[in-house]
C-alpha positions as CSV (number, residue, x, y, z in Angstrom):
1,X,46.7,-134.3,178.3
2,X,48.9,-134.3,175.5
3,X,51.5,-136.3,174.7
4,X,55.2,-136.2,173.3
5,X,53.9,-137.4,170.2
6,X,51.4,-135.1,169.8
7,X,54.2,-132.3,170.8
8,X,56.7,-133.2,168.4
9,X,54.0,-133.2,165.3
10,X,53.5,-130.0,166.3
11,X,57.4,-128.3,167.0
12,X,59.3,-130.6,164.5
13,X,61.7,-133.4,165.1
14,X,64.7,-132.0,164.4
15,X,67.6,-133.2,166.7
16,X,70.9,-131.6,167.0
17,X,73.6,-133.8,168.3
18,X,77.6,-133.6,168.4
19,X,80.2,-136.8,168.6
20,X,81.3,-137.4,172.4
21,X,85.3,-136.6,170.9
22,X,84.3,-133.1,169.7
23,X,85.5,-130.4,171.6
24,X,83.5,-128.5,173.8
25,X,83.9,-125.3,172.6
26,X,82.7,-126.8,168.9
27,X,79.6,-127.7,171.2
28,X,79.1,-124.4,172.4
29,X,79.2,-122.7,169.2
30,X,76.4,-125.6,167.6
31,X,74.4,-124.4,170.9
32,X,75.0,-120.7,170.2
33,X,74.2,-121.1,166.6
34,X,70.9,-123.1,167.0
35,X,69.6,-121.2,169.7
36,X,69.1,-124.4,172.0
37,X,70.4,-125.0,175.3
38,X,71.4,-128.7,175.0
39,X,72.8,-131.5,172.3
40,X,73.0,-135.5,172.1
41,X,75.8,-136.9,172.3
42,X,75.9,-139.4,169.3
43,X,78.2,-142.3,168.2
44,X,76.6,-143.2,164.6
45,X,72.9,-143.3,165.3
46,X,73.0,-144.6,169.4
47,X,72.8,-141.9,172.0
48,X,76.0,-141.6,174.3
49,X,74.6,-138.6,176.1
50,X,73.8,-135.6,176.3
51,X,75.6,-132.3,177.0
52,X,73.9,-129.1,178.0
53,X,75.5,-125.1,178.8
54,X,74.8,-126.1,182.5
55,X,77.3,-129.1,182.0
56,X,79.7,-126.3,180.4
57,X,79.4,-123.6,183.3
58,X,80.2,-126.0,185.7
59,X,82.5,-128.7,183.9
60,X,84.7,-126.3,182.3
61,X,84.2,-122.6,183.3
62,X,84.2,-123.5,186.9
63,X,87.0,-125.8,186.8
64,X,89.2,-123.2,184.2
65,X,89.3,-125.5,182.2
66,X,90.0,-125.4,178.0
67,X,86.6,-125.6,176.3
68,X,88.9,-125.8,173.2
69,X,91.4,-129.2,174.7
70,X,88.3,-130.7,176.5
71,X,86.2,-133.2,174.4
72,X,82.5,-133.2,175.4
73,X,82.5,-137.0,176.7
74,X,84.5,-135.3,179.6
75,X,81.6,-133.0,180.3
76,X,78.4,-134.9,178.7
77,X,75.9,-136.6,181.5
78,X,75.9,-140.3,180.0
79,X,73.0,-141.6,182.1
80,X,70.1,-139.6,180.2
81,X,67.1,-139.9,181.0
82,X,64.8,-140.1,177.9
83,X,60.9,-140.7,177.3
84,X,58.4,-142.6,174.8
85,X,56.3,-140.6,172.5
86,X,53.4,-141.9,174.7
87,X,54.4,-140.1,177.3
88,X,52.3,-137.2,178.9
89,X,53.5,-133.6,178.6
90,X,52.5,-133.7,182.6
91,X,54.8,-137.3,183.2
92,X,57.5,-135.1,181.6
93,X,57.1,-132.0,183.7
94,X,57.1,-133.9,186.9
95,X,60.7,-135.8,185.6
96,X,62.4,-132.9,184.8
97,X,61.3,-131.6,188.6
98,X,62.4,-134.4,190.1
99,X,65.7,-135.0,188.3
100,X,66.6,-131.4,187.8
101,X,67.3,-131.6,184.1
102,X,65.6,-129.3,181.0
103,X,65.7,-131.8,178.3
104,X,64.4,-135.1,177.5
105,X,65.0,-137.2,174.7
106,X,62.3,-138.8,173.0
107,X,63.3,-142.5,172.0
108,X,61.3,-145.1,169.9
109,X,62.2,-148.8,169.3
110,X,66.0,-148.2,170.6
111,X,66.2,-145.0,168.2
112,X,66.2,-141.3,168.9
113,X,63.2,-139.7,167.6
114,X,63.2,-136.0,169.2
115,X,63.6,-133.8,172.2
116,X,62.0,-131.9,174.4
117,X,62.6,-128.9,176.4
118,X,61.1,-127.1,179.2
119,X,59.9,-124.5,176.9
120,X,58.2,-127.0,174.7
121,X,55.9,-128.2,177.6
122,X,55.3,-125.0,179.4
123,X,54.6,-123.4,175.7
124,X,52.0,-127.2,175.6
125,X,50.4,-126.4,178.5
126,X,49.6,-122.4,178.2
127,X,48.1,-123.4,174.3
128,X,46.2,-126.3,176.3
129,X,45.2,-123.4,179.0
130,X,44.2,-121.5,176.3
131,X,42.1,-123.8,174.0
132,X,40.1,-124.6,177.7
133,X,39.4,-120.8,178.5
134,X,38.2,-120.2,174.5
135,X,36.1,-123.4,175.1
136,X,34.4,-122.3,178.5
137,X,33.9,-118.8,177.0
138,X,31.8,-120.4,173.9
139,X,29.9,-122.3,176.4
140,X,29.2,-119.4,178.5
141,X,28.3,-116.9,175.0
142,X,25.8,-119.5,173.6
């Protein structure tokens, strides 16, 4: 099976992050304007959490709150959950069922070194799928 490593030479390691006194809605917008669906929350270079458009639907919609008067550390899940680049893309499936989340940060040596989404391992395993099936059908053909 592959691993986060192998995943991240492959999708790039760019990480987009926002500091935890930010406001949301400048969180949003970074969200909006990168097309993901979640950012670190970074002090300098150590992760303070993470903040995703689920924390924003119901952390600040919900509650009628201001997303412009609301910093993100108010909203931001602190306790993340993060992996190792060793890490299987099937190890991360099964921790994002069981915790209910949709990203994982990749750390190395203390330091964060990507993320991953759902979409990144579903989109792993249908090209791992796929590489099988073109396999099998060259066995079968020759």
């Amino acid at each position: 099976m592959m691993s986060v490593r192998q995943m991240l030479d492959r999708k790039g390691r760019e990480v987009f992050s926002i500091a935890p006194d930010a406001a949301v809605l400048e969180a949003i917008r970074m969200m909006a304007d990168r097309h993901v669906g979640a950012l670190l929350v970074m002090q300098a270079d150590n992760l303070s959490g993470i903040v995703s458009e689920r924390d924003y639907a119901r952390k600040v919609i919900l509650k009628g709150r201001s997303s412009a008067d609301t910093p993100v550390r108010d909203i931001m899940t602190a306790q993340v959950i993060t992996v190792q680049p060793e890490t299987t893309v099937e190890s991360c499936m099964q921790i994002m069922t069981e915790r209910r989340v949709r990203h994982l940060p990749v750390t190395e040596g203390g330091r964060v070194v990507g993320m991953v989404s759902i979409g990144d391992l579903v989109k792993a395993v249908i090209a791992a799928q796929q590489q099988q099936i073109e396999q099998l059908e060259s066995y079968i053909h020759s």
